[in-house]
Residue frames relative to the residue before (quaternion, step in Angstrom):
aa qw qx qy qz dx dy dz
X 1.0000 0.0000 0.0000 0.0000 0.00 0.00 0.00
X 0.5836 -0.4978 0.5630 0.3074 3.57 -1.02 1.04
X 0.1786 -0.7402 0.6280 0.1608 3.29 -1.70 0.66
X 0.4056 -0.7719 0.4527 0.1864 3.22 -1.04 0.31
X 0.6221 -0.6414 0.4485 0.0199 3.02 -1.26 1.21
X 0.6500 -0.6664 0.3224 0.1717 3.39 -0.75 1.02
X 0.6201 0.4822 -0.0700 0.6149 2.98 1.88 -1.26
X 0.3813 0.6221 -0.5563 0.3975 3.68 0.99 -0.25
X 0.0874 -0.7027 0.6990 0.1000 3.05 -1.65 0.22
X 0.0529 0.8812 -0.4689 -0.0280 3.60 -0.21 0.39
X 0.4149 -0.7125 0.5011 0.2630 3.91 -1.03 0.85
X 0.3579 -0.6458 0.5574 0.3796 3.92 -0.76 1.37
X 0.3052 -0.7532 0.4475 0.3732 3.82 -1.30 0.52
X 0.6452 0.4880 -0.5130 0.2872 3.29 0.65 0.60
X 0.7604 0.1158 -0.2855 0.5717 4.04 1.24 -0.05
X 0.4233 -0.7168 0.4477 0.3263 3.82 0.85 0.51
X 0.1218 -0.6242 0.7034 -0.3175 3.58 1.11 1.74
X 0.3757 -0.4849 0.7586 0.2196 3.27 -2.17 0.94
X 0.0017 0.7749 -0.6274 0.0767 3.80 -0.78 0.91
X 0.0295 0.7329 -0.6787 0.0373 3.85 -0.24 1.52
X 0.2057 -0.6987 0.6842 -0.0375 3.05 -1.08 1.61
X 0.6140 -0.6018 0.4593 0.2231 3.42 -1.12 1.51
X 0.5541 -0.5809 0.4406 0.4017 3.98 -0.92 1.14
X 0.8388 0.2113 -0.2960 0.4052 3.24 -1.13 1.63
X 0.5128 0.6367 -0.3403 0.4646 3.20 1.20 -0.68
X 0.2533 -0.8357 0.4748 -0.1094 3.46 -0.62 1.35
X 0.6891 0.4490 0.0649 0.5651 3.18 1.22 -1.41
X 0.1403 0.9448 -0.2784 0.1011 3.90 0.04 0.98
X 0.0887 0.8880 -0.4360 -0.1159 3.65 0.36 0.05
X 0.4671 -0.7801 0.3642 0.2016 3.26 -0.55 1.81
X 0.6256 -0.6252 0.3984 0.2430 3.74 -1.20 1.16
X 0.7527 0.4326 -0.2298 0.4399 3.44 1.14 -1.19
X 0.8214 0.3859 -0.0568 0.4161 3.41 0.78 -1.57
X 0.1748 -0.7895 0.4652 0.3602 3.76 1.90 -0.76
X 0.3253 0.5991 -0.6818 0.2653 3.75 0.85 0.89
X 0.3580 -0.6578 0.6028 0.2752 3.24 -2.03 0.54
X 0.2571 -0.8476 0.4629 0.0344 3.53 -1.06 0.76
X 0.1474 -0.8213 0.5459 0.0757 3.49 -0.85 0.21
X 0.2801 -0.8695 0.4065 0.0155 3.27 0.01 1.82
X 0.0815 0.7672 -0.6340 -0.0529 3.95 0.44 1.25
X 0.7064 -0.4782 0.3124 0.4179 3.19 -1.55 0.24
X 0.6449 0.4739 -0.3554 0.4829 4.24 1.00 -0.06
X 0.7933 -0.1126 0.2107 0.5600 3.44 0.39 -0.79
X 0.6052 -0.6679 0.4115 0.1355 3.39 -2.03 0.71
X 0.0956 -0.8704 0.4796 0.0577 3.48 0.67 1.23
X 0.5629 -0.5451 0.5154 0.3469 3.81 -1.30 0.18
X 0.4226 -0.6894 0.5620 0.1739 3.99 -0.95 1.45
X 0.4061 0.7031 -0.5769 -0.0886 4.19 -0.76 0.09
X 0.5131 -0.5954 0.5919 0.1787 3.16 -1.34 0.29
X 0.2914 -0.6339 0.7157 0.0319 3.62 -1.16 0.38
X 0.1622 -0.8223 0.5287 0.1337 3.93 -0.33 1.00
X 0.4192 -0.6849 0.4784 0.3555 3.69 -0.77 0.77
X 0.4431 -0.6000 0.6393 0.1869 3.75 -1.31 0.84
X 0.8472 0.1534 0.0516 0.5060 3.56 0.74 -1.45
X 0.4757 -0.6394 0.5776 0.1768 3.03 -1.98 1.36
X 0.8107 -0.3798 0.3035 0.3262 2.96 -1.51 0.21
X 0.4361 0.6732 -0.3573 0.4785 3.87 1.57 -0.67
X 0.8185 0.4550 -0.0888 0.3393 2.92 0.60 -2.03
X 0.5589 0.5254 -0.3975 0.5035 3.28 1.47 -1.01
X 0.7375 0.4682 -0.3717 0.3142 3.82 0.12 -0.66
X 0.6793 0.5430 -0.2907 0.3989 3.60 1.52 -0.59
X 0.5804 0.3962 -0.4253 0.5703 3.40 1.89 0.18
X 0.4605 0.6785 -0.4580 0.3432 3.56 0.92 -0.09
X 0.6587 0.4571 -0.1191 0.5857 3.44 0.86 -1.99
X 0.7213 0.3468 -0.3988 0.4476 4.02 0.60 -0.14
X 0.5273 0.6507 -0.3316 0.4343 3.42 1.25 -0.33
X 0.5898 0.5309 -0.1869 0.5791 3.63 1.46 -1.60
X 0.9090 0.1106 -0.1801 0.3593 3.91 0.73 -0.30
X 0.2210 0.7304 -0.5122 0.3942 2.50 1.29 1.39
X 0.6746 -0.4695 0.2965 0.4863 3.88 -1.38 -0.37
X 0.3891 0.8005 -0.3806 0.2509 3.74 0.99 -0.28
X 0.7997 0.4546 0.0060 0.3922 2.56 0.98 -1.94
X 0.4100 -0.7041 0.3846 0.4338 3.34 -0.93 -0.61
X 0.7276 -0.5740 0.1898 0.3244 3.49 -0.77 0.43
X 0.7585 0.2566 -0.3564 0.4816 2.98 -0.25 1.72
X 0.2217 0.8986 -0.3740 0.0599 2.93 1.58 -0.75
X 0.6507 0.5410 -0.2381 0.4767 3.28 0.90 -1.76
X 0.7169 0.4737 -0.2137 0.4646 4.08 0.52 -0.97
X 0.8884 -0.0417 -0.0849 0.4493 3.70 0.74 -0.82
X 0.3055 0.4788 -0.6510 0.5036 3.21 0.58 1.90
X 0.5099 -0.5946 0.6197 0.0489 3.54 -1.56 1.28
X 0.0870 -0.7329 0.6401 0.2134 4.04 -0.29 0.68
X 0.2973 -0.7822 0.5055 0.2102 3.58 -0.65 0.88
X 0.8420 -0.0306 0.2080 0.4968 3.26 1.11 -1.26
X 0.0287 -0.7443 0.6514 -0.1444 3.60 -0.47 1.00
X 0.1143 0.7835 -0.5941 0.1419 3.26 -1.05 1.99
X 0.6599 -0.6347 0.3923 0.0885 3.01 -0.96 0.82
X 0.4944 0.6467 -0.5275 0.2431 4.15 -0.69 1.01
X 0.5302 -0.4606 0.6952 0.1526 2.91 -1.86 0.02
X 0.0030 0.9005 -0.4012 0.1677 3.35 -0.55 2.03
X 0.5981 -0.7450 0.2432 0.1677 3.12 -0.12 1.33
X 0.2229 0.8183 -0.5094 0.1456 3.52 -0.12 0.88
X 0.1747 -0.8471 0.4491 0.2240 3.47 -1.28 0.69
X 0.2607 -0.8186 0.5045 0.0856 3.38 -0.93 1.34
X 0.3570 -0.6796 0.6394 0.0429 3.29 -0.94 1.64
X 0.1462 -0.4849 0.8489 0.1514 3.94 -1.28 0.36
X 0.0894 0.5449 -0.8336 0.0107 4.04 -1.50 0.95
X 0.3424 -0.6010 0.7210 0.0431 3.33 -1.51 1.42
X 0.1555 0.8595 -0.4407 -0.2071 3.32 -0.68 0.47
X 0.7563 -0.3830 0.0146 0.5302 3.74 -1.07 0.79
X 0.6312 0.4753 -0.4618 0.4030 4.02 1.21 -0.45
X 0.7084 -0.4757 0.4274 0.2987 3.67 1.06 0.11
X 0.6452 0.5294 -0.1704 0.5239 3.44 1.36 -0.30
X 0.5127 -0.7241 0.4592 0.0449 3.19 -0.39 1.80
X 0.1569 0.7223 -0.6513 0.1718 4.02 -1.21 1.26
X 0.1891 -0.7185 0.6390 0.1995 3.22 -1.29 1.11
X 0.3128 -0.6253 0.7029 0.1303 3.12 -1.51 0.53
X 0.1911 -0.7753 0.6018 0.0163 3.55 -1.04 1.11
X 0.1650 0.8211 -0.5426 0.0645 3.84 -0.71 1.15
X 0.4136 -0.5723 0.5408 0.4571 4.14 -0.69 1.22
X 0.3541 -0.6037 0.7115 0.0626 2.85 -1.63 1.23
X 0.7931 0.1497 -0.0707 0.5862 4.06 0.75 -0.22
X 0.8017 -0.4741 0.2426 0.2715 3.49 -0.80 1.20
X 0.3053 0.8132 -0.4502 0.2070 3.79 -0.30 0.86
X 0.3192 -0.8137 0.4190 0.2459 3.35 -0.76 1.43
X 0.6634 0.4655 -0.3253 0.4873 3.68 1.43 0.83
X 0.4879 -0.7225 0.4871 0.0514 2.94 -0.11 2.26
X 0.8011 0.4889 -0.2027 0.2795 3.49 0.19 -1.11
X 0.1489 0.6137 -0.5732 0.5222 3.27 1.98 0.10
X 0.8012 0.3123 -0.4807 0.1716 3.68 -1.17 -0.71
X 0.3931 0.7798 -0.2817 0.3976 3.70 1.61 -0.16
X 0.4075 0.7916 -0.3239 0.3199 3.24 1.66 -1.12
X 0.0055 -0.8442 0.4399 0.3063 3.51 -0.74 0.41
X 0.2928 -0.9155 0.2706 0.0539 3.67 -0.31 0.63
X 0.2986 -0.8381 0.4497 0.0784 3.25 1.39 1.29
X 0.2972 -0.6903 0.5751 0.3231 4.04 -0.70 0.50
X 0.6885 0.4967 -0.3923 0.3541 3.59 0.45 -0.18
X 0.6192 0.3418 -0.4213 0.5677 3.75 1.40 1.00
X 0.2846 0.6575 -0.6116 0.3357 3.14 0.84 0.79
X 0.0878 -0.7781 0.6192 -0.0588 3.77 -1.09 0.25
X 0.1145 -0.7709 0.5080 0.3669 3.29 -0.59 0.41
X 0.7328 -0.5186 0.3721 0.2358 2.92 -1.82 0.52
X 0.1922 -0.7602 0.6196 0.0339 3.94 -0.90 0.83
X 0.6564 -0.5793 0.3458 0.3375 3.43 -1.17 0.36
X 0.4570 0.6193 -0.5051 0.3903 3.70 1.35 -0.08
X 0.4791 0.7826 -0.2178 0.3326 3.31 1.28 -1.88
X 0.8050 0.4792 0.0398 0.3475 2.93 0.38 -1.87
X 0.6713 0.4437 -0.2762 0.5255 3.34 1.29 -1.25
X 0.5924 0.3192 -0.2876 0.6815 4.56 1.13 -0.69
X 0.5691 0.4521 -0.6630 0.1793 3.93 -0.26 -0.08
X 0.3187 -0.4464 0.7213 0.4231 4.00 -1.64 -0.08
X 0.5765 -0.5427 0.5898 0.1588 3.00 -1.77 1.59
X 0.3793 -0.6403 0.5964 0.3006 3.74 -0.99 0.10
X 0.6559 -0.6154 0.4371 -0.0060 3.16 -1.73 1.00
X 0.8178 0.3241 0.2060 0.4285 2.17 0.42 -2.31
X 0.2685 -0.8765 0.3605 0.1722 3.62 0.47 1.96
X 0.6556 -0.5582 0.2452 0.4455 3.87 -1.00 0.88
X 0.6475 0.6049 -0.2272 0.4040 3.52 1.48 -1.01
X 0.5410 0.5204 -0.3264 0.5744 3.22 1.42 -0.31
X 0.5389 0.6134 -0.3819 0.4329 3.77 0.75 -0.83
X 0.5271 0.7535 -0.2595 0.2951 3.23 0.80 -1.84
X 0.8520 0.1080 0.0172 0.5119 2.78 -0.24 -1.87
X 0.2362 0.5536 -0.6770 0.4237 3.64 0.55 1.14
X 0.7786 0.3413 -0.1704 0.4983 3.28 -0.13 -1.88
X 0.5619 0.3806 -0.5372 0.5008 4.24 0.41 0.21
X 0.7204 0.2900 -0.3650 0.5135 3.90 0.09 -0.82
X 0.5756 0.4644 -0.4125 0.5319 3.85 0.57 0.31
X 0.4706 -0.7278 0.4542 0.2063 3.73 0.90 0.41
X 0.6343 0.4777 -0.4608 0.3964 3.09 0.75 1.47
X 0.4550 -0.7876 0.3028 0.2844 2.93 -0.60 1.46
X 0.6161 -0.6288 0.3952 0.2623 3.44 -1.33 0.45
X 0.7673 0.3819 -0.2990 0.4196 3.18 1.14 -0.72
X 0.5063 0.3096 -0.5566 0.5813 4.02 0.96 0.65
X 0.6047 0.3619 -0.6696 0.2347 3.52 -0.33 0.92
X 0.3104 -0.8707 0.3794 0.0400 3.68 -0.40 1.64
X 0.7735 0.1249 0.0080 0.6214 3.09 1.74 -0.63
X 0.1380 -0.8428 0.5197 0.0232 3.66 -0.86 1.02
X 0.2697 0.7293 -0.6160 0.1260 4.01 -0.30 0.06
X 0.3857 -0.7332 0.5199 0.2082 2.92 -2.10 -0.03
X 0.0432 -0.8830 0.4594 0.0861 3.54 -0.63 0.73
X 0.4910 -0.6109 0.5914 0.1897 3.33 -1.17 0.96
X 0.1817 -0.7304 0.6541 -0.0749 3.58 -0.98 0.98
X 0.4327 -0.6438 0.5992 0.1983 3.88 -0.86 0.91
X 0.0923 0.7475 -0.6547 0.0633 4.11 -0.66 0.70
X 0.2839 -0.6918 0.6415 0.1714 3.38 -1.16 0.38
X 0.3657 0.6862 -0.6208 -0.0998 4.35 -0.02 -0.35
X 0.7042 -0.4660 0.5298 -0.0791 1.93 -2.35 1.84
X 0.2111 0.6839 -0.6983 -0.0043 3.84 -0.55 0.28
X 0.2212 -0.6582 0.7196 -0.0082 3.42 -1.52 2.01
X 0.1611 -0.6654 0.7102 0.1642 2.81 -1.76 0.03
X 0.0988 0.7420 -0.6187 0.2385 3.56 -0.61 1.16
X 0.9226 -0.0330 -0.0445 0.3818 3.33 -1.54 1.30
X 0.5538 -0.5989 0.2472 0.5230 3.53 1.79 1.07
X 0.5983 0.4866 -0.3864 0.5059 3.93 0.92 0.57
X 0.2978 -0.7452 0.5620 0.2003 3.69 -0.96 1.03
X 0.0951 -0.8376 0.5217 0.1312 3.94 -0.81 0.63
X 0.4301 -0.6881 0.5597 0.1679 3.24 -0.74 0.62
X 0.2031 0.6214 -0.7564 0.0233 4.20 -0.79 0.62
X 0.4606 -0.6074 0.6320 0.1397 3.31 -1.83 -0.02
X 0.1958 0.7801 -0.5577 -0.2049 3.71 -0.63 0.44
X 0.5074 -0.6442 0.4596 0.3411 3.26 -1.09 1.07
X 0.3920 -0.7488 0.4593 0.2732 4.34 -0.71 0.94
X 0.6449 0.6049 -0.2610 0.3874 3.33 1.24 -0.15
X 0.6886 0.2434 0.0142 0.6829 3.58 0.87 -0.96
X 0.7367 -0.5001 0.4402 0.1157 3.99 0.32 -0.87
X 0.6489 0.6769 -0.1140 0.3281 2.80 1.00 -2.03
X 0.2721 -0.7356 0.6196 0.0313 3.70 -0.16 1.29
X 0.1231 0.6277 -0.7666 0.0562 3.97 -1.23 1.15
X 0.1731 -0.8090 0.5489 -0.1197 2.46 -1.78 1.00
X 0.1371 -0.8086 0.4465 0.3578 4.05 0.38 0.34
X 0.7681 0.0896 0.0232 0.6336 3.56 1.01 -1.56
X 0.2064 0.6893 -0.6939 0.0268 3.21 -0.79 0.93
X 0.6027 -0.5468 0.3814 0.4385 3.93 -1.16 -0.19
X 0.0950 -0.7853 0.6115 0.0180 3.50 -0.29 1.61
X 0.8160 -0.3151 0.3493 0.3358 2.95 -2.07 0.06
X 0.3464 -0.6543 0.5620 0.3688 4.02 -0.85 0.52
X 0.2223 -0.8097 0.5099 0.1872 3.29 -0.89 0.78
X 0.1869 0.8134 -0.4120 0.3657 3.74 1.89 0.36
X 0.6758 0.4061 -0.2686 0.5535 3.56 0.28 -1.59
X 0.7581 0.2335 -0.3165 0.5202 4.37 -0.83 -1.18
X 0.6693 0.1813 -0.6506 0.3097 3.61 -0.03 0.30
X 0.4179 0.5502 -0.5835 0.4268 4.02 0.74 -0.77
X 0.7375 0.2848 -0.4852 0.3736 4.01 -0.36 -0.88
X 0.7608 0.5733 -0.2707 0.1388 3.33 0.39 -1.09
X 0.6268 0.4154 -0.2904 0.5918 3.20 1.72 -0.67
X 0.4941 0.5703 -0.4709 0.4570 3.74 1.05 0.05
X 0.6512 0.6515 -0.1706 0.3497 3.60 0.82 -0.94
X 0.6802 0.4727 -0.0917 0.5527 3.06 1.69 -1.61
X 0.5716 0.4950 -0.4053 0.5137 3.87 1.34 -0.89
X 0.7267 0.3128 -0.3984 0.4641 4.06 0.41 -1.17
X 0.8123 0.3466 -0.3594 0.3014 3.60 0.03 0.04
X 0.3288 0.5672 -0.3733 0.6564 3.35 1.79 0.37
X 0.7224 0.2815 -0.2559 0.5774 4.45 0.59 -0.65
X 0.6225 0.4409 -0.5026 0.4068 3.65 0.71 -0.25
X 0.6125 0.6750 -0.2880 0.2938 3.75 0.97 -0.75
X 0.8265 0.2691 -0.2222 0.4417 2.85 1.61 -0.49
X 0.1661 -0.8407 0.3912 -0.3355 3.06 1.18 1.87
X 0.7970 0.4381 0.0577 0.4117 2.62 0.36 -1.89
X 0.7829 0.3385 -0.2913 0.4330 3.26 0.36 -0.99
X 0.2779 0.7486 -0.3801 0.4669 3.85 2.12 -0.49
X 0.7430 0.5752 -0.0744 0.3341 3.21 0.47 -1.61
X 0.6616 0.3576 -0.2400 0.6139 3.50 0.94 -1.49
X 0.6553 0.4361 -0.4560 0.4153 4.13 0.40 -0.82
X 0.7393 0.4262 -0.3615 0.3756 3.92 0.39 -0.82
X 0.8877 0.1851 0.0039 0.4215 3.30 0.84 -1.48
X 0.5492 -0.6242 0.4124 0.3724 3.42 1.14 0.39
X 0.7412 -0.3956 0.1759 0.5130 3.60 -1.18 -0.11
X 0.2509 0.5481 -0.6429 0.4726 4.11 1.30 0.29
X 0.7641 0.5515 -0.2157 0.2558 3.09 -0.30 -1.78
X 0.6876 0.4859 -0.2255 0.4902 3.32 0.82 -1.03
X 0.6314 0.5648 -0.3687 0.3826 3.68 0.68 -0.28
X 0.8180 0.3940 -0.1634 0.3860 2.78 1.05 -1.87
X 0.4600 0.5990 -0.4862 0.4397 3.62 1.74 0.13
X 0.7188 0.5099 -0.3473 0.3205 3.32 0.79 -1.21
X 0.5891 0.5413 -0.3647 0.4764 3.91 1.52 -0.67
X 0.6575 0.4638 -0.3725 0.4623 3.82 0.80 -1.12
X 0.6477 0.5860 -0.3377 0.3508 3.95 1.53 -0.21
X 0.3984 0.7078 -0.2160 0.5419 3.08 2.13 -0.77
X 0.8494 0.4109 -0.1481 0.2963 3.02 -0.15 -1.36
X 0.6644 0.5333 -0.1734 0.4941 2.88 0.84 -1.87
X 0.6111 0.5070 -0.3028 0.5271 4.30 1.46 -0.43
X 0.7774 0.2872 -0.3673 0.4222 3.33 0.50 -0.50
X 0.4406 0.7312 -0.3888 0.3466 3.45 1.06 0.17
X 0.7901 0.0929 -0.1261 0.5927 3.38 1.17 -1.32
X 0.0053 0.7910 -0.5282 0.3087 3.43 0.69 1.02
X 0.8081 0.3222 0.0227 0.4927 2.80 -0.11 -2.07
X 0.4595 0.5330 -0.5103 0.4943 4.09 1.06 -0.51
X 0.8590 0.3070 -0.2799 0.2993 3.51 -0.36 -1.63
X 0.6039 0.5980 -0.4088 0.3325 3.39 1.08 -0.64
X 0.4266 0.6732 -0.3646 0.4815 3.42 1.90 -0.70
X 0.7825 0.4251 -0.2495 0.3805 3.38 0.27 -1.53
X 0.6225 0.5791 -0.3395 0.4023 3.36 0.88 -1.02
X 0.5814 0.5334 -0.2471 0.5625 3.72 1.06 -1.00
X 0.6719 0.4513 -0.3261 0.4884 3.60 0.46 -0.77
X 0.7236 0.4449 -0.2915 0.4399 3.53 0.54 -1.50
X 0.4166 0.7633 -0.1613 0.4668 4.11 1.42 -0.23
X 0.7696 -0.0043 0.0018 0.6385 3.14 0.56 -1.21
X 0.6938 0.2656 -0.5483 0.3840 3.38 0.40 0.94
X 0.5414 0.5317 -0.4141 0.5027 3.98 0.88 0.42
């Protein structure tokens, strides 16, 4: 990112205040109007924050519920090792896209390098927006990733440019988690505001076993169906009954088997 110059002069974007921000100085709160700002090298975008709800206690007790949840694999929460759990204020850019019905959408994009994509999933109610203060500012990660570069993310993403009505940046509270599990460290994220645990790779459920039950399941009840019709070719509409009872029966019998297995295959994956 370009640095700025003492002599710059820039216009705040919410009362077009001259605002000269000291060379480098990135981060700005305007003299006339007390908006916070965020000086990228194209233009002056609005600065918010997102206040954390949860401490570090708390961040681990949605972690460890996340780990035993259905994602994961069983146990996950018991024999994975938290290595580390740190603490910031992540950068993200938030787009307002009006769209031709008049109806209002935010778009969410990492404003600074991050091997968790799914940050952009975040949801971000406007009424936790906050502006930003110099604590904020002094723990946030700076952003990377210039607004103009955003831009043409959301253009080659087939959205037009002109229903985006409003641009700014907003700092977000994260906790990341480093586990250790099966000699492999994972990375999750909790969001400090809401909880919410993202994750790209973490050690999920095998999905090998429920399809093995499931297409087993589908073949015996795909061969019981054709009971019946057995029945109508051999024995007419006699026939047809007694295909349709030996189809009955012969279902509620292994019902209760596979549902066994399924339950079994469950609590041991």
């Amino acid at each position: 990112m370009e640095s700025l110059t003492p002599a710059t002069i820039v216009s705040c974007s919410q009362c077009g205040g001259d605002l000269h921000p000291d060379a480098g100085q990135i981060f700005l709160t305007c003299p006339y109007c007390g908006s916070t700002v965020f000086l990228d090298k194209s233009q002056v975008v609005f600065h918010w924050y997102v206040a954390p709800t949860l401490d570090e206690t708390r961040a681990r007790g949605a972690l460890a519920r996340w780990m035993a949840g259905n994602q994961t694999v069983k146990d996950l929460d018991r024999k994975a090792r938290v290595t580390e759990v740190t603490f910031s204020y992540f950068p993200m850019w938030l787009f307002k896209r009006r769209l031709p019905s008049g109806e209002d959408r935010l778009l969410l994009m990492p404003a600074a390098a991050t091997s968790i994509s799914e940050l952009k999933r975040i949801h971000l109610p406007p009424g936790d927006l906050r502006r930003s203060t110099p604590e904020i500012d002094r723990t946030a990660q700076p952003p990377t990733v210039p607004l103009e570069a955003a831009l043409n993310w959301l253009s080659q993403s087939k959205i037009p440019l002109q229903e985006i009505v409003e641009k700014s940046l907003v700092h977000i509270p994260i906790y990341t988690c480093k586990y250790f599990f099966n000699d492999r460290t994972y990375t999750a994220i909790v969001e400090g505001a809401s909880g919410e645990v993202f994750a790209n790779i973490y050690p999920a459920k095998a999905e090998a076993p429920y399809l093995a039950i499931g297409g087993i399941t589908a073949i015996l009840y795909l061969c019981l169906a054709t009971f019946p019709a057995m029945g109508a070719l051999q024995g007419g509409a006699a026939g047809l009954g007694i295909g349709f009872l030996i189809c009955g029966a012969a279902g509620l019998v292994i019902a209760p088997i596979l549902f066994a297995i399924a339950a079994w295959i469950a609590a041991k994956i």
